[in-house]
KEFI-381846 format. One record per atom (N, C-alpha, C): atom name; x, y, z. Coordinates in steps of 0.1 Angstrom, whole numbers. Each point is the difference from the previous one (the first is absolute). Layout:
% KEFI-381846
- atom:px:py:pz
- CA:X:Y:Z
...
//
This chain:
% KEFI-381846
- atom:px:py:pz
- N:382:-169:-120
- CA:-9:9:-9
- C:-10:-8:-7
- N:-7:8:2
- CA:-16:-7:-11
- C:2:4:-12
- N:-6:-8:-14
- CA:1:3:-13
- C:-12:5:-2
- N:-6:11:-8
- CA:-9:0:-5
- C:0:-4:-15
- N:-19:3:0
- CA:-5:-7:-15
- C:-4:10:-7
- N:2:1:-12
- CA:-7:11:-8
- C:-15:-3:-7
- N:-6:2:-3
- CA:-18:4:-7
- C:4:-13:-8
- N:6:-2:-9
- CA:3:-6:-10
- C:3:-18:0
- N:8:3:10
- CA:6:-16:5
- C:-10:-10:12
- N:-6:11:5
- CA:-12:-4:10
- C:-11:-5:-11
- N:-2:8:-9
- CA:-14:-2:-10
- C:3:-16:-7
- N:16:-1:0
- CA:0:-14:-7
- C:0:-7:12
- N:7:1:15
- CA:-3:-7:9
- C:-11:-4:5
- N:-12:1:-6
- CA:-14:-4:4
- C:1:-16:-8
- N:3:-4:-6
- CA:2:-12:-9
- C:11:-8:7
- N:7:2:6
- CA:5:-8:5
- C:-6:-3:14
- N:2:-14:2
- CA:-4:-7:15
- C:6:5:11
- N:13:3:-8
- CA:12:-3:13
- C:1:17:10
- N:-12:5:-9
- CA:0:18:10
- C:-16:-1:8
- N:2:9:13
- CA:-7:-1:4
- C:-2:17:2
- N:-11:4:3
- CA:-8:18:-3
- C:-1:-3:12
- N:4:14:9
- CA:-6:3:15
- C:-3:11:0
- N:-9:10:3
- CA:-11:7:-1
- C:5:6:15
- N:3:11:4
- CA:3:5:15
- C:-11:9:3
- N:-7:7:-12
- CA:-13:11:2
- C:-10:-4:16
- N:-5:7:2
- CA:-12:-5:6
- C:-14:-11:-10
- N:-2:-5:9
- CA:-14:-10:-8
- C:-9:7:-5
- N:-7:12:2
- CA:-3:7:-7
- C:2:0:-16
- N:13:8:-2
- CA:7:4:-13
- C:1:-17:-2
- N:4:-7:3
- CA:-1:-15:-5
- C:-9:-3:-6
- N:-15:1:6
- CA:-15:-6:-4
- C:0:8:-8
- N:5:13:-3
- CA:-6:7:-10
- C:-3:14:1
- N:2:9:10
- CA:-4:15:4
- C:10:8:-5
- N:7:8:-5
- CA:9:9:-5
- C:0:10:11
- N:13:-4:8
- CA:2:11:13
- C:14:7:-1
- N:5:1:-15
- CA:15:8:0
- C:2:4:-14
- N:-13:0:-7
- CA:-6:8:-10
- C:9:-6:-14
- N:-7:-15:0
- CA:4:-13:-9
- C:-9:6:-13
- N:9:-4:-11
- CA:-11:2:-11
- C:-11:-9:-1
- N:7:-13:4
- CA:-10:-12:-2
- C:-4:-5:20
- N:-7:-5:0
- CA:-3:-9:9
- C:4:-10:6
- N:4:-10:12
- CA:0:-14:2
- C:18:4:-1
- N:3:-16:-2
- CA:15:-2:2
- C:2:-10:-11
- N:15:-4:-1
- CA:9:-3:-12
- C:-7:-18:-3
- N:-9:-4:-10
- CA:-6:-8:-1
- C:12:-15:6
- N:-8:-8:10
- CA:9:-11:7
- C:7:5:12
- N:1:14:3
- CA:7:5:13
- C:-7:-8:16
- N:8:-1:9
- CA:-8:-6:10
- C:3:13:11
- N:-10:3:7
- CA:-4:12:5
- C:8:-8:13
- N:10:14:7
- CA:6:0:13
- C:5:12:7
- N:-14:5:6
- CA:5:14:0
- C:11:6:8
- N:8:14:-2
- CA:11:-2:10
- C:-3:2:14
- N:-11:4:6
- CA:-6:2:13
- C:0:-11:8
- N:0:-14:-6
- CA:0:-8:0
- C:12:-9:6
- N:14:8:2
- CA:13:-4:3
- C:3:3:9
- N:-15:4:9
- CA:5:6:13
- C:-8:-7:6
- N:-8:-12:-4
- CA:-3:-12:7
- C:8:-11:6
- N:-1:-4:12
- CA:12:-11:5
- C:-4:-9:-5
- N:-9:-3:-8
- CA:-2:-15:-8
- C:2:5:-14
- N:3:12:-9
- CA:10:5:-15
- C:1:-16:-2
- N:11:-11:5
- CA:8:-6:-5
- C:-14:-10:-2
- N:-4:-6:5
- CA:-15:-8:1
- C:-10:5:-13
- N:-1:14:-5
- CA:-12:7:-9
- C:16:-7:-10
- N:11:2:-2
- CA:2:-1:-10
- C:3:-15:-6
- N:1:-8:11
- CA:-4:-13:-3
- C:-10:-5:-4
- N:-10:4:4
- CA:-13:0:-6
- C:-7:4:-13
- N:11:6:-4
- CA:-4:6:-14
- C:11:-9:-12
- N:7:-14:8
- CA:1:-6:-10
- C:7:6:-5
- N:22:7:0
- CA:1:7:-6
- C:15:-8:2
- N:2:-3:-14
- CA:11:-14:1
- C:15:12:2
- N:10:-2:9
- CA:13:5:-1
- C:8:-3:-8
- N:2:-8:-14
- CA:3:-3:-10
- C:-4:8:-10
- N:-13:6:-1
- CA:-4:14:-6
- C:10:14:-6
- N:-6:2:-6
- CA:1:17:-4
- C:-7:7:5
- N:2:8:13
- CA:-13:7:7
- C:6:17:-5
- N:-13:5:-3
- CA:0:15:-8
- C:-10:0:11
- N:7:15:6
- CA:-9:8:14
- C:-6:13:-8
- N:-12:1:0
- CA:-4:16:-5
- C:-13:4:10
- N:4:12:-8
- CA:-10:9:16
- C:-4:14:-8
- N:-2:8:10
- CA:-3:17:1
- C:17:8:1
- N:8:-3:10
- CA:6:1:8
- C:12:-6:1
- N:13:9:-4
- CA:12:-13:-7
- C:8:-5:13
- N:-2:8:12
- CA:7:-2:12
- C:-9:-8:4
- N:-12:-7:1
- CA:-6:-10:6
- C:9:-11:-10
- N:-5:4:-12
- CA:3:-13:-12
- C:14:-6:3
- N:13:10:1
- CA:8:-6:5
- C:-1:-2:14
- N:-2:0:10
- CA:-1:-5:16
- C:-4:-15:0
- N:-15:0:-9
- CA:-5:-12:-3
- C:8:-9:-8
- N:8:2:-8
- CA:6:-10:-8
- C:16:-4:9
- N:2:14:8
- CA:11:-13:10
- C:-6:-8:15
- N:-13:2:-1
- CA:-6:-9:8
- C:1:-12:-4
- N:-6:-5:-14
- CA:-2:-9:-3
- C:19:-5:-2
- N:7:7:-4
- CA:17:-2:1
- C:-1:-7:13
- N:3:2:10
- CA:0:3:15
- C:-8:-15:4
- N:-7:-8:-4
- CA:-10:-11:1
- C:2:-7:-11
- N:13:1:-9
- CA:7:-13:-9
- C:-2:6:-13
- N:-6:5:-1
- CA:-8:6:-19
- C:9:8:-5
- N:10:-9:-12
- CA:11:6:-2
- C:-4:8:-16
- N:-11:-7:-7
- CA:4:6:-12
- C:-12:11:-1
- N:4:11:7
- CA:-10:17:1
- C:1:5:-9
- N:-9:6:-7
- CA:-3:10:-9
- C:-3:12:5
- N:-3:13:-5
- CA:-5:9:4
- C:-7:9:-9
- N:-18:6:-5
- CA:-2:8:-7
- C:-6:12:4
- N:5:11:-6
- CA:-6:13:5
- C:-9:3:-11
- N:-1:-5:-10
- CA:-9:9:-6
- C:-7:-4:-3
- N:-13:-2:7
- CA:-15:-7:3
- C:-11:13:-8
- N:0:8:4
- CA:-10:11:1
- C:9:10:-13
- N:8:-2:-4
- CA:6:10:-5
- C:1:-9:-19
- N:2:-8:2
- CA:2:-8:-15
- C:-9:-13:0
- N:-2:-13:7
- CA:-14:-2:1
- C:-8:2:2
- N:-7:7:6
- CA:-15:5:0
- C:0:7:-12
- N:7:7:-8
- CA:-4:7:-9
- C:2:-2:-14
- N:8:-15:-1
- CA:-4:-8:-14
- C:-8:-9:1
- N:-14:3:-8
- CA:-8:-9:1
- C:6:-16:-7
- N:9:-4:-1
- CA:-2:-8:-9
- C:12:-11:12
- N:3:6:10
- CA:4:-9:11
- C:-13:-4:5
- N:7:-12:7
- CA:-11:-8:3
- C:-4:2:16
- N:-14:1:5
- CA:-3:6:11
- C:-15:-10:0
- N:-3:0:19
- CA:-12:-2:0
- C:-5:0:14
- N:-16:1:7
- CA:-2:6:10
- C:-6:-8:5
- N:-9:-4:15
- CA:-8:-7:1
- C:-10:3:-5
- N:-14:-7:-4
- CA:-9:1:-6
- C:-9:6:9
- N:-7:11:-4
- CA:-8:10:9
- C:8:4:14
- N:12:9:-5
- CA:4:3:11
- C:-8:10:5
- N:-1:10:-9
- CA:-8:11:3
- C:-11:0:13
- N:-6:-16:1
- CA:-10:-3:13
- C:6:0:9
- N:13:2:1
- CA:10:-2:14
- C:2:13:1
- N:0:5:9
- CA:3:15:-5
- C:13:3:13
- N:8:5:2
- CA:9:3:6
- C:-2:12:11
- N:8:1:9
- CA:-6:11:15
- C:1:16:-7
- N:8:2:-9
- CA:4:14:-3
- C:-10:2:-11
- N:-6:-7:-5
- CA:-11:2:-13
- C:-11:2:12
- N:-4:-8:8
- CA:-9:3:8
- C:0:16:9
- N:10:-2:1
- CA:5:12:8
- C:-7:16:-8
- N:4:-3:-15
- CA:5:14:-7
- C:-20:-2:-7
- N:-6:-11:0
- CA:-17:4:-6
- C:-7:7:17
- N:5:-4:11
- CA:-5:4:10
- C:1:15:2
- N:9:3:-6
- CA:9:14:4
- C:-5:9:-17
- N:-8:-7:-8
- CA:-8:3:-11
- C:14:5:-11
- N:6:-8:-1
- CA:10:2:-6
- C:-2:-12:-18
- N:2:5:-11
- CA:-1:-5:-8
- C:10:-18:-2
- N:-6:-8:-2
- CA:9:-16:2
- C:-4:-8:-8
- N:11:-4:-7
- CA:2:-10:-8
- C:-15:-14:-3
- N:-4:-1:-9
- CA:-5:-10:-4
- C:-17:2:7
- N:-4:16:5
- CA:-12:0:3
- C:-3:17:-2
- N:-8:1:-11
- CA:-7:15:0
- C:-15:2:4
- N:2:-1:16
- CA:-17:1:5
- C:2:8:13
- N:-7:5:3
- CA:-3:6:15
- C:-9:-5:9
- N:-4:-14:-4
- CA:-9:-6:12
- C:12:-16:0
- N:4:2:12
- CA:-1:-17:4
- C:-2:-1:17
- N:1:-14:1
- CA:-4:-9:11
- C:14:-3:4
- N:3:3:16
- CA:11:-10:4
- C:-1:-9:5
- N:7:-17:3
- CA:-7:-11:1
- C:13:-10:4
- N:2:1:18
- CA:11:-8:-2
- C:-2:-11:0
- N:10:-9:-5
- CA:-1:-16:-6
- C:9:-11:5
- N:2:-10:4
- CA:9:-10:1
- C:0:-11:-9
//
């Protein structure tokens, strides 16, 4: 069984070294887009983004090596989604990562005290995501733009 973390013990877990934030959202909601109707923006300030779509890569074990993510840790899995959140956190079980955390309340108790600590990439809004794109095409009102003229422009 996985333990979870409450609002409270996580907010002082940012101060310690010995925890590590793993962010399962899409990169999207990561950089900063509100796709599950967040009060705030971005993710849990210091979280390292791994989304859970992402576990269904044959190289998973490789992305999480690469993110530098010591098994000595305190790893806290949070997401949208408590059935990914736990799946993900006995992956990382499953590949040696014994000390799992688990939080469900992302969207529900952080996002909506401002006085947790949060932060986004800088100008995410320029990134814009397929479903934002999707919903100004379809003349649909979207976040972070009130105009009825733009330009599409794909980019690498």
């Amino acid at each position: 069984m996985i333990n979870k973390i409450s609002t409270e013990k996580l907010s002082l877990a940012l101060k310690n070294p010995n925890y590590t934030i793993i962010d399962i959202r899409p990169i999207d909601a990561y950089n900063g887009w509100k796709l599950n109707g967040e009060h705030r923006s971005g993710h849990i300030k210091g979280a390292k983004s791994l989304p859970y779509s992402w576990t269904k890569y044959m190289d998973w074990v490789d992305i999480v090596r690469s993110k530098e993510i010591d098994k000595k840790d305190n790893i806290v899995i949070y997401g949208y989604n408590s059935e990914e959140i736990e799946k993900t956190a006995k992956l990382f079980k499953k590949i040696g990562y014994e000390n799992m955390l688990t939080y469900f309340d992302f969207v529900s108790e952080w996002t909506s005290n401002d006085k947790l600590p949060m932060e986004h990439l800088k100008r995410y809004d320029r990134l814009v995501h397929p479903q934002w794109l999707k919903d100004i095409i379809d003349g649909k009102k979207v976040e972070n733009y009130d105009n009825d003229k733009y330009v599409i422009v794909h980019s690498h």
